[in-house]
C-alpha positions as a Python dict, from the first residue, in 0.01 Angstrom:
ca = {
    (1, 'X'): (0, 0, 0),
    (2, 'X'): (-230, -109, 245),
    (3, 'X'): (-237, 224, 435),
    (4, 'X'): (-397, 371, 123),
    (5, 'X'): (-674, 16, 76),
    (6, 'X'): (-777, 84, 451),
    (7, 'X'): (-835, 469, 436),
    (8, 'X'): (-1045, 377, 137),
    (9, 'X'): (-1235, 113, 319),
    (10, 'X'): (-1274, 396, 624),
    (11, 'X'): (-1503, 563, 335),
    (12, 'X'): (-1754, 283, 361),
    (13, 'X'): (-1708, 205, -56),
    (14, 'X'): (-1422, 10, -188),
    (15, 'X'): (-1326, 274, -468),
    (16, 'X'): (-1039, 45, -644),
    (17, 'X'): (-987, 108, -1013),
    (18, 'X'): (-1405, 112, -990),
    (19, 'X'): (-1493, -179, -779),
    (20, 'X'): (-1721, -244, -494),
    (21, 'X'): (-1757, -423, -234),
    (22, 'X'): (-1991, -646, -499),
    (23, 'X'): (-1777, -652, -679),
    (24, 'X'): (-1531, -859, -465),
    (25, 'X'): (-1822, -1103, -353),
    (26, 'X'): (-1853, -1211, -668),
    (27, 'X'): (-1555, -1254, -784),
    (28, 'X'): (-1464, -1478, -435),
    (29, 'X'): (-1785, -1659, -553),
    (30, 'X'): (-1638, -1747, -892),
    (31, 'X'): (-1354, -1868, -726),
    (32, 'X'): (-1567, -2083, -528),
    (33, 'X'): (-1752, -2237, -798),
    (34, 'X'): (-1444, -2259, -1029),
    (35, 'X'): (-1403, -2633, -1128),
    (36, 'X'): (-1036, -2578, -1145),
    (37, 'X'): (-818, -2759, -1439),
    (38, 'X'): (-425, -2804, -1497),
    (39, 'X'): (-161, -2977, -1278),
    (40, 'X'): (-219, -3143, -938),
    (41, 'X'): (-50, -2825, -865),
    (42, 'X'): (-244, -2560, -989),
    (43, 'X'): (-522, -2740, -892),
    (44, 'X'): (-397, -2762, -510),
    (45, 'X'): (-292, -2352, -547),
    (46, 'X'): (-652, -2292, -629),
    (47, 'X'): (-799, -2466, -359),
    (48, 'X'): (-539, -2300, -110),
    (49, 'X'): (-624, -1947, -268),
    (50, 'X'): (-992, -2022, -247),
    (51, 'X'): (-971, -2070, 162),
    (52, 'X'): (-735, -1747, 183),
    (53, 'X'): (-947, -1562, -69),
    (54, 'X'): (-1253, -1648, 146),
    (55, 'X'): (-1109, -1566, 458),
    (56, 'X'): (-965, -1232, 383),
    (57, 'X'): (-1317, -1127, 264),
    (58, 'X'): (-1546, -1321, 520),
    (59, 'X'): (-1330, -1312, 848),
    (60, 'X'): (-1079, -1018, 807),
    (61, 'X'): (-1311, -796, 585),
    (62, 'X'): (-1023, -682, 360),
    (63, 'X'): (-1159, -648, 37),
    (64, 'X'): (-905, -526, -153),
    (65, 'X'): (-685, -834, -99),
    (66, 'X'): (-981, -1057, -109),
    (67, 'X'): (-999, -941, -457),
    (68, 'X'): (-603, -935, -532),
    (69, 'X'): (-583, -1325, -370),
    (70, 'X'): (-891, -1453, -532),
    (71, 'X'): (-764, -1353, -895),
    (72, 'X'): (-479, -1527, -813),
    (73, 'X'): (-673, -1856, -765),
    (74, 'X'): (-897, -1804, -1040),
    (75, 'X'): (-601, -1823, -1227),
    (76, 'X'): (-472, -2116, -1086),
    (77, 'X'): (-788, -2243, -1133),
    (78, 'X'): (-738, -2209, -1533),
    (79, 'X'): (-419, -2413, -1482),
    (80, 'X'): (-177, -2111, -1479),
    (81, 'X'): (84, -2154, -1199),
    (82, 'X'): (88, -1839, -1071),
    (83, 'X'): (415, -1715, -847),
    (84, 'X'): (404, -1636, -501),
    (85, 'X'): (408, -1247, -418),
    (86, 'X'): (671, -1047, -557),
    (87, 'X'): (849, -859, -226),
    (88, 'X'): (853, -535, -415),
    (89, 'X'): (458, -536, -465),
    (90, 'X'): (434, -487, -59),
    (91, 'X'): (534, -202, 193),
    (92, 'X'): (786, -343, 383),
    (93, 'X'): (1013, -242, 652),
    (94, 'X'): (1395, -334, 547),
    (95, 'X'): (1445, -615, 784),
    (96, 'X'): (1112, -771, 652),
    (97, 'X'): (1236, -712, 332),
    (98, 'X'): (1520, -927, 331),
    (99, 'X'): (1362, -1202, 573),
    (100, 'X'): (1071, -1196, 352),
    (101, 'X'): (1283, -1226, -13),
    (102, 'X'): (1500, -1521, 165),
    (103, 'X'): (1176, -1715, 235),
    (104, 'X'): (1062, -1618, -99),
    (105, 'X'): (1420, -1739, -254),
    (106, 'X'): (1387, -2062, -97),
    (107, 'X'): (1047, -2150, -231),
    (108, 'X'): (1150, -2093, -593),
    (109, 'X'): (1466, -2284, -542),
    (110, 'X'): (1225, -2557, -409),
    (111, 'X'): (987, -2496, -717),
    (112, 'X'): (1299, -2528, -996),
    (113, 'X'): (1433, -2845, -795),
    (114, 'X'): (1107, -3002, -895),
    (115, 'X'): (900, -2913, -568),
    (116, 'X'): (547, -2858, -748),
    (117, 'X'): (564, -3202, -902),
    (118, 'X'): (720, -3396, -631),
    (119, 'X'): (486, -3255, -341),
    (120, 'X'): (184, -3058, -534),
    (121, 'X'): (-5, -3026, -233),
    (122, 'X'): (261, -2891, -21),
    (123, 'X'): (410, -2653, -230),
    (124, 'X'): (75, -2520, -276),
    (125, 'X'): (29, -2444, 78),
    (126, 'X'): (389, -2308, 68),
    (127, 'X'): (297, -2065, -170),
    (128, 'X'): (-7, -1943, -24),
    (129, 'X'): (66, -1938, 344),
    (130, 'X'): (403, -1736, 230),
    (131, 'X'): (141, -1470, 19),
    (132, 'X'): (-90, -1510, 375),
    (133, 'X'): (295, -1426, 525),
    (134, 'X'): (348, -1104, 304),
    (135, 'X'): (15, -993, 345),
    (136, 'X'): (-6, -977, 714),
    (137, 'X'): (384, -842, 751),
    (138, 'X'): (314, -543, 569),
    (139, 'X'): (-13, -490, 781),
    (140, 'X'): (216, -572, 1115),
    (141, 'X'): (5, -555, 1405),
    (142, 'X'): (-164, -877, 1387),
    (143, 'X'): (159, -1045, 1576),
    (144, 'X'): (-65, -1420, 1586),
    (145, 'X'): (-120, -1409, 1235),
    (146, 'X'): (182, -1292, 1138),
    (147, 'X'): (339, -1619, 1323),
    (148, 'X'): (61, -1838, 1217),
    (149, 'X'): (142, -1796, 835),
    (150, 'X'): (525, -1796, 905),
    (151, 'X'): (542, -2113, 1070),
    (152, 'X'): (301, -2288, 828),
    (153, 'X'): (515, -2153, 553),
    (154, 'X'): (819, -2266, 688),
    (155, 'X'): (661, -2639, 831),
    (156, 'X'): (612, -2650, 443),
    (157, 'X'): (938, -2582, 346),
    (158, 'X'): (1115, -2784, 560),
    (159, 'X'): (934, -3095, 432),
    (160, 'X'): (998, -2936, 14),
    (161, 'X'): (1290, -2874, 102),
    (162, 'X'): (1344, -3298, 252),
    (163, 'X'): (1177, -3380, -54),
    (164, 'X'): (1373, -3217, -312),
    (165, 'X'): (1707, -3336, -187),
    (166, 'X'): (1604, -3704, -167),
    (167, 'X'): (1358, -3746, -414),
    (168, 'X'): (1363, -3812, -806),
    (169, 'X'): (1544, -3550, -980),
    (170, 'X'): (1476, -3425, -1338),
    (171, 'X'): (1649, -3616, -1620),
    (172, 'X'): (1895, -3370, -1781),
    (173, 'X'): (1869, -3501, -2106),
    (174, 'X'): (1531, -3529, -2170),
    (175, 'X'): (1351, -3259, -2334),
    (176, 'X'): (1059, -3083, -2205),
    (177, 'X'): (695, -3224, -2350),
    (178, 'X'): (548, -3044, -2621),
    (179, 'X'): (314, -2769, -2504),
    (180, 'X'): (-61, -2920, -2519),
    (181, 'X'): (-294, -2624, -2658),
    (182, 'X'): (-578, -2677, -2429),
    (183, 'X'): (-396, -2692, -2109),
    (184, 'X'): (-190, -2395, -2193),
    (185, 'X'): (-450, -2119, -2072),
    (186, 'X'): (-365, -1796, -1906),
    (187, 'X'): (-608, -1536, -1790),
    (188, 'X'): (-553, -1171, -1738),
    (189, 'X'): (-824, -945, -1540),
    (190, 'X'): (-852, -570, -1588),
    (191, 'X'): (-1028, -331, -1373),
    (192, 'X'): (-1386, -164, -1462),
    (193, 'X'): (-1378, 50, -1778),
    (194, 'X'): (-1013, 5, -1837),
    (195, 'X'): (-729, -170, -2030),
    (196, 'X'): (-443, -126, -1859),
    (197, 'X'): (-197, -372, -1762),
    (198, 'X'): (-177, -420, -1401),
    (199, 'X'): (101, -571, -1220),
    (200, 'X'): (-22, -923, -1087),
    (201, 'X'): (-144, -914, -1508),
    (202, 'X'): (221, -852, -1591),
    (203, 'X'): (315, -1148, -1388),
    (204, 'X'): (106, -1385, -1635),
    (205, 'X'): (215, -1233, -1924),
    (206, 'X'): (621, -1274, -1840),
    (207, 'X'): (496, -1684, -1760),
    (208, 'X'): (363, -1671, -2101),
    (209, 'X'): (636, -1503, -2275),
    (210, 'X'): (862, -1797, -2084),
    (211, 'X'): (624, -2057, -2238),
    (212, 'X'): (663, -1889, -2596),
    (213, 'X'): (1034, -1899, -2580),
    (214, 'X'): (1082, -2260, -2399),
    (215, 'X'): (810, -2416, -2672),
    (216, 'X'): (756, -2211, -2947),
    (217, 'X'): (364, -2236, -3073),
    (218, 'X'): (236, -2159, -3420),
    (219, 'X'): (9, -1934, -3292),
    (220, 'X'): (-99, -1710, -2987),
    (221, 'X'): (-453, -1606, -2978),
    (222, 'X'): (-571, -1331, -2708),
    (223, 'X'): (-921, -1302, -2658),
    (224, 'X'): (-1051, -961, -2478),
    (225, 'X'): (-1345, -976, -2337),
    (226, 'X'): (-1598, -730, -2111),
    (227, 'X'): (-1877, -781, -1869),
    (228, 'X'): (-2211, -641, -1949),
    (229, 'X'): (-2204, -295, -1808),
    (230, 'X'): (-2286, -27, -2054),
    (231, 'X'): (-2355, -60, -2444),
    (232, 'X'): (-2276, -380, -2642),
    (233, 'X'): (-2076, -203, -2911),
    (234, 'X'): (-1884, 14, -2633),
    (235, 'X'): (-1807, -329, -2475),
    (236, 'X'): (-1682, -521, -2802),
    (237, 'X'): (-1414, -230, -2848),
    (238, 'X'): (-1316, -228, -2484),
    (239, 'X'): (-1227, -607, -2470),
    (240, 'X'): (-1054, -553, -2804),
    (241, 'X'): (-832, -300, -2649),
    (242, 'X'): (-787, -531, -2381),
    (243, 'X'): (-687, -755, -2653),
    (244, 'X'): (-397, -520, -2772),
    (245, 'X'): (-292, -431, -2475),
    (246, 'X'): (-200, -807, -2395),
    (247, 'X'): (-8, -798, -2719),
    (248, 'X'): (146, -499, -2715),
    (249, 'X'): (288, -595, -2311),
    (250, 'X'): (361, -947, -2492),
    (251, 'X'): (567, -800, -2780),
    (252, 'X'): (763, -553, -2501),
    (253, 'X'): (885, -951, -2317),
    (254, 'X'): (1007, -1043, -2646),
    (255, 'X'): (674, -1284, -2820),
    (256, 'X'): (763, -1206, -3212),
    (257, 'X'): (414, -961, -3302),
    (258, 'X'): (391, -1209, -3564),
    (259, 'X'): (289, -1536, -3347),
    (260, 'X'): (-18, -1321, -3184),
    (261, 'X'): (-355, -1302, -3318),
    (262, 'X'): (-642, -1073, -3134),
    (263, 'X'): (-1021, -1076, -3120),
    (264, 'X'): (-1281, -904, -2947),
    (265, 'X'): (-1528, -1120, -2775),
    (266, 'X'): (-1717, -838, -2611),
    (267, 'X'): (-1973, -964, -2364),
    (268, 'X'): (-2005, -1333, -2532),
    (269, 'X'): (-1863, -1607, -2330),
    (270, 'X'): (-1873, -1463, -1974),
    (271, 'X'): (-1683, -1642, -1767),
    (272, 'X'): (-1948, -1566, -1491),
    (273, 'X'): (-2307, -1550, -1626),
    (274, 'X'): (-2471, -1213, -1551),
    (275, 'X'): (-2805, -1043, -1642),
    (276, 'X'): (-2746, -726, -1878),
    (277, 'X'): (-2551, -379, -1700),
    (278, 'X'): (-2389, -591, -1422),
    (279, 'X'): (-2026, -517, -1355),
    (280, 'X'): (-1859, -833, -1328),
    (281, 'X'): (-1479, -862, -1231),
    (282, 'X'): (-1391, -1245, -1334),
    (283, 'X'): (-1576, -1139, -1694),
    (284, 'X'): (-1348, -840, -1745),
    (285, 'X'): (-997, -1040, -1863),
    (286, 'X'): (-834, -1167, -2182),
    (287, 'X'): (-813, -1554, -2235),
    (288, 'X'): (-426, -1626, -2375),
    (289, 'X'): (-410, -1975, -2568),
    (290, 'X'): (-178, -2163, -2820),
    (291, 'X'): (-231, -2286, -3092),
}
């Protein structure tokens, strides 16, 4: 994985799915003007992603994970609490593999124990510093920040992990709170000139099929949308295949086809405002509400 980003970035042009180096700039910047929404939680994750986001592009000057980690927070930044790093997603040796998925293991233990509401802060940096973890193990020469994001991860764990065991646990019998329409947001982004589900995308859409299923709406309503590069009309049916794409991937994790309702927003509503022909990551995604 990242032997194939760095002999791209050799080349002097990020050539990812279509994006540049501008490309990752501004979507970093959206992430740094996001006013972010949602939880104490997602709000912390967004914050957390923002720093690592900023410091991948600015300090390390990898752009393609720059990009990857910043989507991640603009998400969070919606209000979607978005999972740490799936171990599969990386190129990992099998020792790292298994120390990497225990770590992993014990944060979502931590997160179903009630972690995220108990301790938002700290199970935001125990998310991100474990991403920051997985990030520079598959690189694996950078031995200090390989350490660095370990033992941060793990300083946060420990005290989750204090916190879980002695703090208020959830009441059994009390039901879950109905889901409130305009909190429940999620945001899927799509490369330039495509509609294809990617796999950090796939990760929203199975928390949304979860949603679905643990409180049923009346309605799901996907919204595609484009930036402003190329023709209007061109752009309205792009984001509408965008659109169906997002149903068609939520119909495959079990959302009845009857709940979802798709429109095409084209280049209205950009998440990021742009002057016409500007190629625009954070405006390239699909808005996923309930109704």
């Amino acid at each position: 994985m990242k032997s194939l980003r760095n002999l791209i970035l050799v080349t002097g042009m990020l050539a990812l799915s279509g994006c540049t180096v501008f490309d990752v700039y501004s979507e970093v910047d959206a992430l740094n003007e996001a006013k972010a929404v949602g939880s104490p939680f997602t709000q912390a994750l967004a914050a957390e992603y923002k720093t690592f986001a900023n410091n991948e592009l600015k300090d390390m000057f990898d752009y393609p994970d720059a990009l990857h980690f910043a989507r991640k927070g603009l998400a969070a930044a919606s209000g979607e609490s978005v999972m740490p790093e799936p171990i599969n997603d990386w190129n990992l040796s099998e020792e790292h593999i298994k120390e990497l998925g225990a770590a992993r293991g014990r944060l979502i233990i931590a997160f179903d124990l009630g972690a995220r509401e108990l301790a938002p802060a700290t199970a935001a940096k125990a998310q991100v510093n474990f991403d920051c973890w997985i990030e520079q193990q598959e690189e694996n020469w950078q031995t200090k920040d390989i350490l660095s994001c370990k033992k941060a991860f793990l300083e946060s764990m420990n005290e989750l992990e204090g916190l879980v065991q002695q703090g208020p646990q959830p009441v059994a019998a009390e039901e879950p709170p109905p889901m409130i329409p305009e909190e429940a947001m999620y945001l899927v982004f799509f490369n330039w000139d495509a509609f294809d589900i990617s796999s950090s995308a796939n990760s929203v859409l199975e928390a949304v099929a979860k949603e679905v299923a643990k409180n049923p709406p009346s309605q799901v309503n996907v919204q595609g949308h484009a930036d402003t590069s190329g023709p209007s009309d061109y752009n309205k049916r792009l984001a509408f295949k965008r659109a169906s794409a997002v149903r068609d991937a939520l119909v495959k994790l079990g959302v009845p086809e009857n709940l979802i309702s798709i429109e095409s927003r084209g280049e209205d509503e950009l998440l990021v405002p742009t002057p016409d022909n500007v190629r625009e990551p954070a405006n390239r995604r699909a808005n996923i509400s309930f109704k």
